[in-house]
N, C-alpha and C positions, 0 to 999 in steps of 0.2 A: 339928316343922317341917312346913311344908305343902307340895309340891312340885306345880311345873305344867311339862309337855313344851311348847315349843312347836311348833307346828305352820306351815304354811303362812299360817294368819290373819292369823300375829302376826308370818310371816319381815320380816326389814329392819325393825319397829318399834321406836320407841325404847323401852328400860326402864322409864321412867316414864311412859309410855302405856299400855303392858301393866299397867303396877298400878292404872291410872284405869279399865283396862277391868274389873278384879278391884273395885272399889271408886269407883265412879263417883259414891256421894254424899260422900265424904270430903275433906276439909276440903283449898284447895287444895295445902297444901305438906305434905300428912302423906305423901304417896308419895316425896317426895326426902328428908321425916326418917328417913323408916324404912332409904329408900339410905344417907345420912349415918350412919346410925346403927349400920351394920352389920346390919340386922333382915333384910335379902335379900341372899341370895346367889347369884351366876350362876354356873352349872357350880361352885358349892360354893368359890366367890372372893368377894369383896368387888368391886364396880363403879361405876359413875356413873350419874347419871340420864338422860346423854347416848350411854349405848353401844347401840349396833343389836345386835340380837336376830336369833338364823338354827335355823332348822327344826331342832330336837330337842336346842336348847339346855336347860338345868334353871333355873327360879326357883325357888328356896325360900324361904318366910316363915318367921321367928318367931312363933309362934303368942301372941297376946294376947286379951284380953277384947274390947279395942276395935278392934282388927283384924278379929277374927270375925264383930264385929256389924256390920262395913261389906261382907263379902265379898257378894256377888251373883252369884246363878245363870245369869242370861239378862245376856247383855253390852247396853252400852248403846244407845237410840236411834238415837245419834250418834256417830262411830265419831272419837273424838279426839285427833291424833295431837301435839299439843302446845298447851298454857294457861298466861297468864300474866294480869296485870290486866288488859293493853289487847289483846291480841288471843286469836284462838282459833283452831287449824290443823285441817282437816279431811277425812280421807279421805271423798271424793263420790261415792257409787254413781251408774253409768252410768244414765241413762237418769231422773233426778232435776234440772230447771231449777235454775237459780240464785233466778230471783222466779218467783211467780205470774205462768200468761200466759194462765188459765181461771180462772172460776169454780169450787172447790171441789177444785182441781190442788193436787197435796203439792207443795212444792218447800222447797230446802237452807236458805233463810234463814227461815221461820218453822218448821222443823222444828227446828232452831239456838236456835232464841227458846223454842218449846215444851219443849225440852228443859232450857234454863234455867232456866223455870219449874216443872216439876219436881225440880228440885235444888236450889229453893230458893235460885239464883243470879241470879235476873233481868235479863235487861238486853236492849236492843234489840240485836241485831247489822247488821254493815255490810260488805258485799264489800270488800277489797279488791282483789283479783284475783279476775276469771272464769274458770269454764268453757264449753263449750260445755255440752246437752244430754248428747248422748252420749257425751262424755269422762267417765272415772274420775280417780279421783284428788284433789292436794292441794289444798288452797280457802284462802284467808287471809281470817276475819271477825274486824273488830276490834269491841271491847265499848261502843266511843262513838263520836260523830262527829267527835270531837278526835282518838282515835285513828287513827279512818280515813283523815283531812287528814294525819296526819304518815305514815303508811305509804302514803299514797294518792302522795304528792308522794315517796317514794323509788321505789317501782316506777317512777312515770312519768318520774321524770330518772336513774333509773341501771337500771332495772328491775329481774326477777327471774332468780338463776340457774337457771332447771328445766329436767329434762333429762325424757323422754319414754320409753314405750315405746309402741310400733306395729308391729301385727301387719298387713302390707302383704301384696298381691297381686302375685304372684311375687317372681322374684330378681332384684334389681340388681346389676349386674356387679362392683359394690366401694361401700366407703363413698365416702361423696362430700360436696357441698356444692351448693345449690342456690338461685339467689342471683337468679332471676325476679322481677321488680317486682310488685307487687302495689296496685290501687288508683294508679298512677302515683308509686309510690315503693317506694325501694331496700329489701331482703327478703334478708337469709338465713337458708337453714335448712339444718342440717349433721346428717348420720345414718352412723351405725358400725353395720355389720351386725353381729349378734349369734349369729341362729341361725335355720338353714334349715330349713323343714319341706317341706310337700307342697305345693308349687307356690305357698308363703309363705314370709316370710320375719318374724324378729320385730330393729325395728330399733332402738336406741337414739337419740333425736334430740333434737338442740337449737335450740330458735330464737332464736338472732342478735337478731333485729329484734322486734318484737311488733303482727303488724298482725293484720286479723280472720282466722281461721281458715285461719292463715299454715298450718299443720302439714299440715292437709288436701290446701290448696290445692297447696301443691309438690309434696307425693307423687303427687296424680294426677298434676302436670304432666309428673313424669319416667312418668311412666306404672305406678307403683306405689302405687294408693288403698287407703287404711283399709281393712279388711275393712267391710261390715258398713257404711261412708259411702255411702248409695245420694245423695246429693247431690253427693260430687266422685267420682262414677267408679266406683261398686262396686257390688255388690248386698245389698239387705235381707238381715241374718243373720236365718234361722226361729229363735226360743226364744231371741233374744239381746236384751237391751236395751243400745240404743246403738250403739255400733260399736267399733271392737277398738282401741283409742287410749288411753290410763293417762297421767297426771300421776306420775310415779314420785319424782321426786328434787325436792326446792325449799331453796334456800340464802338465808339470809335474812339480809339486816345488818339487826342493831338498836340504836337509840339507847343509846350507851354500853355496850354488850355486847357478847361477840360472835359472829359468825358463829353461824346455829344450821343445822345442816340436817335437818330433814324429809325421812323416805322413807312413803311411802304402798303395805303390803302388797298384793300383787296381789290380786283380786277373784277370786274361786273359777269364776264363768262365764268368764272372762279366761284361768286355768290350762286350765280345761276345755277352751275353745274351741282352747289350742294344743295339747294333747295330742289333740284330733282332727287337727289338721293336723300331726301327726306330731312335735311339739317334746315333749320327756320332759322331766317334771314334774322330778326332779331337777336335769337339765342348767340348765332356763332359771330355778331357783334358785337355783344357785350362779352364775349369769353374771349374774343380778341384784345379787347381793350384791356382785360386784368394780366393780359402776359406781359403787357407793357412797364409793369413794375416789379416783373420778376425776374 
């Protein structure tokens, strides 16, 4: 058997992303046959391809010819946190556009494309949900433009459920809701404090509504910005890309299926930055992992 610890990379990822990330050219359903099949075991159980994964859990492989010849050293490109025909989910490094907005600028959707073409998958990708620049976090590209009509047209008439983390400037006196118009129309965004550091705070948050750079904008307005958002209210983080804002959680309905949800592993400058402001690496790991069932 082959055994792999997880680590922070991989906390809250699902099972069968951890084995795409072991095995990124392999055919796409041979990581849920090998679940199906019993060939991986978690913490030395039997599991689903749908279960979340937490810092110093055990995967074991059965070791095979054709397994061995798929494992890979160096993880992928593209950091993939669930594939299926029509679409593809993607943990987004901070500080990574959505399109090109320069001349010879990397950004998520042809690094998406380039990656497909490496794998011998090809296909044009297609937003369906944004981020901002400096947001981390979950990205939904679907593999046509048929797909991206039907996923495009659920977001916009019932949208998406995602839940947020933001590492804000100072303490807000309790969770709350903040329900400021934005653009001349109704806006809420609702935040559960989580965990206090050095004159920050790191918030769990949901937007309600989905207007432009709703998350931002309300936290300045209560008077607690992004870290790291020198456009609503904060200052340039030095050695950071982006600002301190994660797409953490994304619940997704799909046609004739159900419910899937997506967690997108926090970004290692993200742990970093809050163990400088005093939040412990442990703590705001496990208070991650309980939002995943709320």
């Amino acid at each position: 058997m082959l055994s792999y610890v997880i680590t922070p990379q991989d906390h809250c990822r699902r099972l069968e992303s951890f084995l795409r990330t072991l095995m990124p050219t392999a055919a796409a359903g041979y990581p849920r046959k090998l679940i199906k099949n019993g060939a991986v075991r978690l913490n030395g159980a039997a599991s689903t391809a749908d279960t979340i994964l937490a810092c110093r859990d055990t995967v074991s492989l059965k070791e095979s010819a054709t397994l061995t010849s798929l494992l890979r050293e160096n993880r992928p490109e593209l950091d993939i946190l669930f594939e299926d025909d029509q679409i593809v989910i993607v943990n987004k490094p901070a500080g990574l556009a959505m399109h090109r907005t320069a001349e010879l600028e990397d950004d998520l959707v042809e690094r998406g494309s380039a990656y497909m073409e490496w794998r011998a998958t090809p296909c044009k990708l297609y937003p369906v949900n944004r981020l901002d620049r400096g947001t981390s976090g979950t990205v939904i590209l679907a593999k046509s433009s048929s797909s991206a009509g039907i996923y495009g047209r659920q977001v916009k008439e019932s949208g998406l459920d995602k839940l947020y983390l933001a590492l804000v400037e100072g303490v807000p006196s309790a969770s709350g809701s903040i329900s400021e118009p934005l653009d001349d129309k109704e806006s809420e965004t609702r935040y559960t404090i989580l965990l206090p550091g050095n004159d920050c705070t790191l918030l769990a948050v949901v937007p309600v509504s989905g207007r432009m750079h709703q998350i931002r904008r309300h936290l300045e307005h209560i008077g607690h910005p992004v870290l790291g958002d020198k456009r609503y209210g904060s200052q340039e983080l030095p050695d950071y890309e982006g600002f301190a804002l994660h797409s953490f959680k994304t619940v997704l309905i799909r046609p004739d299926s159900a419910p899937l949800t997506v967690c997108a592993p926090l970004p290692e400058p993200l742990l970093e930055l809050c163990g400088k402001r005093g939040i412990e690496r442990e703590e705001l790991l496990g208070a991650v992992k309980e939002l995943i069932t709320t």
